[in-house]
N, C-alpha and C positions, 0 to 999 in steps of 0.2 A: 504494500500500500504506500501510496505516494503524498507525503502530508507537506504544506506549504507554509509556512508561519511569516505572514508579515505583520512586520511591528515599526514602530514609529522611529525610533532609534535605538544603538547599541552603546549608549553613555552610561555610566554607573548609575543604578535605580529599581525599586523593586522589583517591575517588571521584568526590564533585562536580565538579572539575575534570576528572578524565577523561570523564565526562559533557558535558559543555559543550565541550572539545576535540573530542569526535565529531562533536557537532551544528554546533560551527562550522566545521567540519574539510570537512564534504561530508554529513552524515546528514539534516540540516535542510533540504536543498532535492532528497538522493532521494528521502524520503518523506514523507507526512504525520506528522508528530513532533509527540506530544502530552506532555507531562511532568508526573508527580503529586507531588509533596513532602508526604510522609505531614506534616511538622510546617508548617514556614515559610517563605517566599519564602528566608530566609539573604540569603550574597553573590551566588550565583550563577545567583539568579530572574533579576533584572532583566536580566542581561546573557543569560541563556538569550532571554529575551521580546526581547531587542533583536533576534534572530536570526531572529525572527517566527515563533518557537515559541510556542503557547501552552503556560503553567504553573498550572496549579492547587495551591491549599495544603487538605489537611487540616486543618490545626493540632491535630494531635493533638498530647497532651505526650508529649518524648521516649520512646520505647520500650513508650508505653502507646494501645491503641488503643480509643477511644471509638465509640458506639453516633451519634452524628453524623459523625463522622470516616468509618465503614463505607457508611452512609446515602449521604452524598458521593460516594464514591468506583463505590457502586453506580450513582446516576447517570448518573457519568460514563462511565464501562462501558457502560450501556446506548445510551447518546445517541451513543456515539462510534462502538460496535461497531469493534473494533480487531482487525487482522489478527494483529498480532502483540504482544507483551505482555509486557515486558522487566523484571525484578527489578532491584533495584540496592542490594546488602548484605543482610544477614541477613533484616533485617525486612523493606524492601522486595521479597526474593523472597518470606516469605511472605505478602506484600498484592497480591502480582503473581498467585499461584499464587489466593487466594480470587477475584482478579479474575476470572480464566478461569474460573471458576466459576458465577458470574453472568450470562456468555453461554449461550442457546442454541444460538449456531452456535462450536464452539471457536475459539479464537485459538491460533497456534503461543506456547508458553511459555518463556522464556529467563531462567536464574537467573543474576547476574552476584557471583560472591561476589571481594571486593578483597582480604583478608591472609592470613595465615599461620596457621596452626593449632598452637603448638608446644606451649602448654599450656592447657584451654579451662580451669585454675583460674587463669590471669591473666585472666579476661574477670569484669565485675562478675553478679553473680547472676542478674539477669534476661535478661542476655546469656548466660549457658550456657544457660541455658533455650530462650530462641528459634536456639541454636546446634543444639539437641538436634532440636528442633521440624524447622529446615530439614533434618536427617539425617532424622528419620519421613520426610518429605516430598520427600525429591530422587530417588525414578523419574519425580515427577510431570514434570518439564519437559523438555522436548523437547530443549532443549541447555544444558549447565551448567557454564557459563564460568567458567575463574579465570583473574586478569592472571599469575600466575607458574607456572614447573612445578614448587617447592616444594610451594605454597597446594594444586594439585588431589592432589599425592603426599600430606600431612599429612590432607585433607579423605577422602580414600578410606581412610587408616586408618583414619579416627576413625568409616567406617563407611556414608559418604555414598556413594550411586550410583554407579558408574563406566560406564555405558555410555554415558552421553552427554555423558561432561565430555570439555573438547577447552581448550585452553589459548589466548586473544588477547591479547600484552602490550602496554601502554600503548602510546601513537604520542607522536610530540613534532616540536612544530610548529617546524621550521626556519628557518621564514620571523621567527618570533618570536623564537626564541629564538636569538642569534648576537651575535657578541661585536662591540661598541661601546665605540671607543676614548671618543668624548665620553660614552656614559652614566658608565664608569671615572671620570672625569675629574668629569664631575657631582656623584656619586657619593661619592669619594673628598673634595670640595671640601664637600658638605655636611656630613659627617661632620668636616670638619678633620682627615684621616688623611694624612698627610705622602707626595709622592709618588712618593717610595723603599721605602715601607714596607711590608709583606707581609702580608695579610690572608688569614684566615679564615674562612670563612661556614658556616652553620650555620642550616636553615631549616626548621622544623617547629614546629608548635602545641604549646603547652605541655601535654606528656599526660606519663605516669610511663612508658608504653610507648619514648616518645622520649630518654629518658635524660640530661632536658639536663644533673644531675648529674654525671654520667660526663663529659658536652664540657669543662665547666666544670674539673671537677677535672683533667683531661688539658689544657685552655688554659692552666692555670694554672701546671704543670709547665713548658710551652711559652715563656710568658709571661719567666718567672721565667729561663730561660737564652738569651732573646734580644728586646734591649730593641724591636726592629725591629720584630715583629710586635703587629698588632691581631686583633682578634676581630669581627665580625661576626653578630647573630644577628639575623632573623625570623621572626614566627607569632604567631598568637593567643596573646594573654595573658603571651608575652616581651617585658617593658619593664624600665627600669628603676624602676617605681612595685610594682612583685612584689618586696616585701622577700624574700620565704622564695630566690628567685635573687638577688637583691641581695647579700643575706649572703653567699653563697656567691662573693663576688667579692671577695678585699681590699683594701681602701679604698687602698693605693698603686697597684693595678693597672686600679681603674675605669677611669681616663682611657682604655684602649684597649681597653675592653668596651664595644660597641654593642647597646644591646639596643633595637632597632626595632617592637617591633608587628608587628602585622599591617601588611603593605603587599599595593600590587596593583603596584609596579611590582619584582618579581622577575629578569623578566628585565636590566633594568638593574642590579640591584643581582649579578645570577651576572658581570656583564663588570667590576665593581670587586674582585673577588676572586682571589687566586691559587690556592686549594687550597679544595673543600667538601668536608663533613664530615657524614655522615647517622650517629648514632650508635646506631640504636636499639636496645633489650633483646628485642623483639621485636613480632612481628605485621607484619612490612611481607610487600607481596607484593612487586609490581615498583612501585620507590621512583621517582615522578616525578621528584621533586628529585633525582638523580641524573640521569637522561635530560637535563634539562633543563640542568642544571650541563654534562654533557659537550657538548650541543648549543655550548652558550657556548665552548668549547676550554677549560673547567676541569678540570685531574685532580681526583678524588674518592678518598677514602678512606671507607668505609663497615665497618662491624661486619658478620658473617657470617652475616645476615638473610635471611629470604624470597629470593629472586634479585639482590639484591646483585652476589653474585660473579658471577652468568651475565653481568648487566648491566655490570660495568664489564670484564670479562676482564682483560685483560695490561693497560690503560692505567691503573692506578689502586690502589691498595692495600687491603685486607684483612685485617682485624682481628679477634679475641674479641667478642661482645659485654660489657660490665659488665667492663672489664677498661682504667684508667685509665693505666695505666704503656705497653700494646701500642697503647693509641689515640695516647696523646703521640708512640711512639715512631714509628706511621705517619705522623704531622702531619709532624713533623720530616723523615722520608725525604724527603716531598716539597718541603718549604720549602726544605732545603736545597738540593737538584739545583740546578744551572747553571742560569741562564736558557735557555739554548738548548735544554737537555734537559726544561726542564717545559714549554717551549713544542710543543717537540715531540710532548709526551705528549698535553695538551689537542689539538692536530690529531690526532694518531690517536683519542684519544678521540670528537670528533665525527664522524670520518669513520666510525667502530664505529656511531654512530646512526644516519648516512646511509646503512649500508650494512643496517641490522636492524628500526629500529624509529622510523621518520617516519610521522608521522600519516596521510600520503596511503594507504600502503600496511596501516595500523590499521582505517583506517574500509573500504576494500576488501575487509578481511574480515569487517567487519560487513555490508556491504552482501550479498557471496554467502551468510553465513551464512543472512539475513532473507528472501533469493528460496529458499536452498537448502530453509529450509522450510515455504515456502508452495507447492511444485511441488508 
């Protein structure tokens, strides 16, 4: 069977990555996996292609779809003739939905939408638009996926399909992600973060959706009543060379703000932490960074976002979004508990993963979904 995945782009982000954990996961060698990236190869081409996926790029610019771009993509439609024909975000489901279009013999179509819907006037202008667009357009696919059961409940109000939305949340690869005493250690030595001392983590691209505002000012709260703890943060565009978060840090407190960049070795960097931290204001569906944090035996505290709460249940705490004093005072619950008691949290908390949501049993339902409808 010949499955097509176009998606919007290949830059670090929950999608992409959940994308690529599919295909490394087991999708890449049941089917013939072809993958289109309306804009750029991004992070996550080259290591899709190491998978012996082939990736094609548009290079359309972001959010705007070009008369070469369509040309391409027709091509590759026709040459490919794909059985099945998988959306990935807004725009990628509707470049997936004209795909189908340009066969004579149909492809099964699958729209895979990744966040939350809470108010589409937080989405930038051209984004409601093509948010609008995929509402015209969502009887067209055969099945229309969201990673959380917030995302499909908010998307049906706002007027989208519901007959064939059906809900598969993220998988997280266990094998990857589990906690290392030497990565800690590594970790904590490259940093120069003394090692008694209780860290933070905080891992998301610099967006206004993520709120690093709100971490910041609740760190700093945290900061300021216990000299022991440091901070931790990675994602695109979080350094300390981003004066506008720089300022936001005061200059007696840098020394225990890390602000990293983009990195790729996360997994190492969730087993140096005692407590993560996803803050967002909105738009998460099912928050990887959280999966992946619990995987590690980290408790999490997260704001009251997309599936959040389903995701972390009883091991981990919950907070207001945009709400700096209830975020400080979740950091805290946890930092302080016993050692024994927040170790114990992080083992229940992975074992909450192992028992819900491991990649093996993510990709299994992608797999029966792609046979289910091609019978």
């Amino acid at each position: 069977m010949k499955v097509l995945h176009i998606i919007t782009g290949l830059t670090t982000g929950g999608a992409e990555r959940a994308l690529y954990n599919l295909l490394q996961g087991g999708l890449s060698t049941k089917f013939d996996s072809h993958v289109i990236s309306m804009t750029d190869a991004g992070t996550f081409g080259p290591l899709i292609k190491a998978l012996g996926v082939l990736v094609t790029t548009l290079e359309m610019p972001a959010g705007r779809p070009t008369l070469a771009g369509l040309l391409k993509l027709r091509n590759i439609v026709k040459t490919l003739q794909p059985d099945v024909i998988q959306g990935w975000m807004y725009h990628g489901n509707l470049a997936a939905t004209q795909a189908c279009s340009m066969l004579s013999e149909r492809a099964a179509l699958v729209w895979n939408i990744r966040q939350t819907l809470y108010q589409i006037g937080n989405e930038k202008f051209l984004t409601r638009q093509v948010i609008r667009a995929n509402r015209f357009f969502s009887k067209a696919p055969d099945a229309l996926l969201y990673n959380s059961q917030l995302s499909r409940q908010q998307h049906e109000a706002f007027g989208f399909a519901s007959k064939n939305g059906q809900v598969i949340a993220n998988g997280i690869d266990l094998q990857r992600f589990r906690f290392s005493q030497d990565a800690r250690q590594s970790i904590r030595s490259e940093l120069t973060i003394p090692v008694e001392a209780l860290v933070v983590g905080h891992v998301a691209r610099l967006h206004p959706m993520k709120d690093h505002a709100n971490f910041l000012q609740a760190a700093e709260i945290i900061a300021l009543q216990h000299a022991n703890v440091h901070f931790v943060l990675s994602g695109r565009g979080v350094c300390m060379e981003n004066a506008s978060l720089r300022q936001q840090i005061p200059g007696t407190l840098q020394d225990r703000f890390h602000l990293l960049g983009e990195r790729s070795d996360v997994a190492d960097l969730m087993s140096a932490i005692d407590v993560l931290c996803l803050c967002s204001a909105w738009g998460e569906g099912f928050p990887n960074v959280l999966g992946e944090a619990m995987a590690v035996a980290v408790p999490c505290i997260a704001t009251d976002v997309g599936d959040s709460g389903l995701l972390i249940g009883d091991y981990g705490a919950i907070v207001p979004p945009r709400d700096k004093t209830a975020l400080a005072a979740g950091i805290e619950s946890l930092l302080t508990l016993p050692l024994t008691e927040r170790r114990l949290l992080g083992e229940q908390a992975r074992r909450r993963i192992e028992d819900n949501f491991t990649l093996s049993e993510i990709v299994g339902q992608y797999v029966d979904l792609y046979h289910n409808l091609k019978m």
